[in-house]
C-alpha positions as CSV (number, residue, x, y, z in Angstrom):
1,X,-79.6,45.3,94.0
2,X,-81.1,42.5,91.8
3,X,-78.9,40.1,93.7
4,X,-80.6,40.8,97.1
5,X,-84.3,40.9,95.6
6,X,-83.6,37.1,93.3
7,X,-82.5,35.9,97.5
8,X,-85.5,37.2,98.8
9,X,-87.4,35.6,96.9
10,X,-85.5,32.4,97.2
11,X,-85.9,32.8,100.5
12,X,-90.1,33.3,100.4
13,X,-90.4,30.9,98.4
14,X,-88.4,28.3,101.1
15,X,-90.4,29.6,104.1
16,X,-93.6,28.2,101.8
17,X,-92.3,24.8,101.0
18,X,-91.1,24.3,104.7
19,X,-94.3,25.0,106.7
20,X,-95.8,22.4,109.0
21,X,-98.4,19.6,106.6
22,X,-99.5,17.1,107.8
23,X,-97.9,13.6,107.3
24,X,-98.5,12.2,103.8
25,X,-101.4,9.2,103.8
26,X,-99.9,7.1,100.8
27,X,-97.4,6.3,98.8
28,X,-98.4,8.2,95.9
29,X,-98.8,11.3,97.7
30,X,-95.2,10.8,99.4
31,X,-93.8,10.4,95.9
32,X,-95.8,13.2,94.6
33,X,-94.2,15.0,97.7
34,X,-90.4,14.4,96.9
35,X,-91.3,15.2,93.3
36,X,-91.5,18.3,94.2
37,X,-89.3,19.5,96.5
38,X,-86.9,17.9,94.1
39,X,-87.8,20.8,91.8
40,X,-87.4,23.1,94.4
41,X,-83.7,21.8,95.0
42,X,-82.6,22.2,91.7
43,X,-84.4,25.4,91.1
44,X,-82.5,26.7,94.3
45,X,-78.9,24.8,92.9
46,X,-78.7,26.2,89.5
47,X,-79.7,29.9,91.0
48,X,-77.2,29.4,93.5
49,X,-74.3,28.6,91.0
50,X,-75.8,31.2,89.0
51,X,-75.3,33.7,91.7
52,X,-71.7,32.7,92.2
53,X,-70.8,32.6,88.6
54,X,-72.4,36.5,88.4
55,X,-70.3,37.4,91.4
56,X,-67.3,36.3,90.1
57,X,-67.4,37.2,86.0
58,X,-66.2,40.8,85.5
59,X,-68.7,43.4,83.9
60,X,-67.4,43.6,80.1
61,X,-68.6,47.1,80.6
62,X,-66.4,48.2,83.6
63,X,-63.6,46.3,82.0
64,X,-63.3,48.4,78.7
């Protein structure tokens, strides 16, 4: 269950960085721009490996 509610919000938080803006004016407002949705990237990568290492570790609990 907690698996499904950290996607969903992966997934919100995705449809909010890829609405429409309009085009970026200057330079320092385009690098600002790829600042950020480098952030985003690796926020979404390590929860992403996260998730598959979870999936894929056995419960110490289930195992005893």
């Amino acid at each position: 269950m907690m698996l499904v509610l950290i996607l969903f919000v992966v997934y919100l938080t995705t449809i909010m960085f890829f609405l429409e803006t309009p085009p970026t004016a200057t330079i320092e407002e385009e690098k600002e721009e790829r600042f950020y949705f480098n952030i985003f990237n690796v926020v979404v990568v390590i929860t992403t490996v996260y998730l598959l290492a979870y999936r894929f570790v056995q419960n110490p609990i289930h195992v005893l």
